[in-house]
C-alpha positions as a LaTeX table, in Angstrom:
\begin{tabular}{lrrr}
\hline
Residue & $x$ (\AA) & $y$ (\AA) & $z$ (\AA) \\
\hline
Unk1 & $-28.96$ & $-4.73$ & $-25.94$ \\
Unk2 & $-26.58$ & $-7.93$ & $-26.65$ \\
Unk3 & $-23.13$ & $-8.67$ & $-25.42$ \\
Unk4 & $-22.07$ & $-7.27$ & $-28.59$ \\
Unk5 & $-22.99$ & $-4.17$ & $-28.31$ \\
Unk6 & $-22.39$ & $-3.94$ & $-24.73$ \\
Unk7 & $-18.53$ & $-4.80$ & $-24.94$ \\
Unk8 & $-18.83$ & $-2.22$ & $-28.20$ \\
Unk9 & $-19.80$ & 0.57 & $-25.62$ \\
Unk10 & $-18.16$ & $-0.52$ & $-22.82$ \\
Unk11 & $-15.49$ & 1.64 & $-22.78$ \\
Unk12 & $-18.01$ & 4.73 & $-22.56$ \\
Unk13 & $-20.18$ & 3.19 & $-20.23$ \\
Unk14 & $-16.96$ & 2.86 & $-17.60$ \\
Unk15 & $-16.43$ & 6.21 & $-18.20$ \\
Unk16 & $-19.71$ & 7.66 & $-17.53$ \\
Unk17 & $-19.97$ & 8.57 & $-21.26$ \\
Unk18 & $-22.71$ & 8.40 & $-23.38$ \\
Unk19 & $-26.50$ & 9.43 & $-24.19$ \\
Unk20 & $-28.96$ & 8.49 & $-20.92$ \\
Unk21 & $-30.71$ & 6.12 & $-22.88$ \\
Unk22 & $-27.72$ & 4.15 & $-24.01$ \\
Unk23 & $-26.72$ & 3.81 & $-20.37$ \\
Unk24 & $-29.88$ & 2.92 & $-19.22$ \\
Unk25 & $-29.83$ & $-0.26$ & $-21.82$ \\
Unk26 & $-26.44$ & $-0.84$ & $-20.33$ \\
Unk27 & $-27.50$ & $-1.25$ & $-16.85$ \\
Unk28 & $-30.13$ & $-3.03$ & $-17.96$ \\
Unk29 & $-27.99$ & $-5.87$ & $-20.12$ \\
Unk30 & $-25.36$ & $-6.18$ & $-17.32$ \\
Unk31 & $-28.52$ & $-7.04$ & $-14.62$ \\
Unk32 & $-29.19$ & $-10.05$ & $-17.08$ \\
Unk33 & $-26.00$ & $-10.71$ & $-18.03$ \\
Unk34 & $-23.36$ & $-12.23$ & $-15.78$ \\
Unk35 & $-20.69$ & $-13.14$ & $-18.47$ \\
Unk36 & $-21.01$ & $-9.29$ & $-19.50$ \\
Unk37 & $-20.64$ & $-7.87$ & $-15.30$ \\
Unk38 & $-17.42$ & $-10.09$ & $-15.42$ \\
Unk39 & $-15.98$ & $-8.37$ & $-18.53$ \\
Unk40 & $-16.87$ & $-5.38$ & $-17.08$ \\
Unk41 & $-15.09$ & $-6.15$ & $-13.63$ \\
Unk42 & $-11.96$ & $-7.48$ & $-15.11$ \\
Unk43 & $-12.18$ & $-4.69$ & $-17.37$ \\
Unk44 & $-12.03$ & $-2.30$ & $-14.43$ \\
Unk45 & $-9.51$ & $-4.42$ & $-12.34$ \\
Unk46 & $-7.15$ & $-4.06$ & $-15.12$ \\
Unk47 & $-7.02$ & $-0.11$ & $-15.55$ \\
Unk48 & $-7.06$ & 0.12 & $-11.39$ \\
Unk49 & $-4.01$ & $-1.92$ & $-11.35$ \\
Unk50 & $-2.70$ & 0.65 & $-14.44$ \\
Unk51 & $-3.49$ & 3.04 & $-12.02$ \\
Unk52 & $-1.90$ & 2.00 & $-9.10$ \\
Unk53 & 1.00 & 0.00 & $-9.98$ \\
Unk54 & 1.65 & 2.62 & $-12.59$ \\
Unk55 & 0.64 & 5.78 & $-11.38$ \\
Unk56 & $-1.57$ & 5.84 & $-14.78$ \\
Unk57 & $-4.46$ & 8.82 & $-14.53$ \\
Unk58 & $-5.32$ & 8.44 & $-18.20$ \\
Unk59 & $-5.37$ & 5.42 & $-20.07$ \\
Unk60 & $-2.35$ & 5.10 & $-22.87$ \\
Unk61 & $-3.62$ & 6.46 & $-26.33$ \\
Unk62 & $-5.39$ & 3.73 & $-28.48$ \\
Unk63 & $-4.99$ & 0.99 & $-25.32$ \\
Unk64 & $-9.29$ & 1.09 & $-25.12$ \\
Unk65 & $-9.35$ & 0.90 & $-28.69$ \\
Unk66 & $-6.90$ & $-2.24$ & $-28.41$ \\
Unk67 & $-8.77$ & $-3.56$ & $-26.03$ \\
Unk68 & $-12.16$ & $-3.13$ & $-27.60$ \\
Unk69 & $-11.17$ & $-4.39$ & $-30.94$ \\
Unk70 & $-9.53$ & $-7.80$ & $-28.93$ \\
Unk71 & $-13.00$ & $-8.25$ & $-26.72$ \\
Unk72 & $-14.68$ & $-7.93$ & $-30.07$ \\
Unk73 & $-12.99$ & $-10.30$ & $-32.11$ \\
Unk74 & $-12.98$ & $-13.27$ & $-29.37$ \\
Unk75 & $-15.93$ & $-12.34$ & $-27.06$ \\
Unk76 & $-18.47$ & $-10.60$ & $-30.39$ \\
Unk77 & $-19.91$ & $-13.82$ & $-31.47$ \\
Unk78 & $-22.14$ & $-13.69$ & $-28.15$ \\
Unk79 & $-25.62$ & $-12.50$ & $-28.25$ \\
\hline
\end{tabular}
């Protein structure tokens, strides 16, 4: 797996989503990749302040989308 496809699956992976296999890669790609474990932790710092500043249980429809379609544009062109 490449930062690309990480930050593509992201989303998921935070959410405990997706096939075994796909999460395994995941795991794998972030204990290599330190620029990817920061996206990830700002990632999650961001919807725990949603949370608690907000009292936000869900995230807003199409915010992840948002979000993964920004990370993508500026962050894709890593391998």
């Amino acid at each position: 797996m490449n930062c690309q496809e990480f930050l593509e699956s992201m989303f998921e992976f935070r959410r405990g989503e997706g096939k075994p296999e796909e999460r395994t890669r995941s795991q794998a790609h972030l204990a290599s990749c330190a620029r990817c474990r920061q996206e990830l932790a700002e990632t999650e710092a961001c919807f725990s302040m949603m949370k608690s500043c907000c009292g936000a249980e869900k995230t807003p429809e199409g915010l992840e989308l948002k979000l993964k379609e920004l990370m993508t544009s500026c962050c894709g062109s890593r391998k």
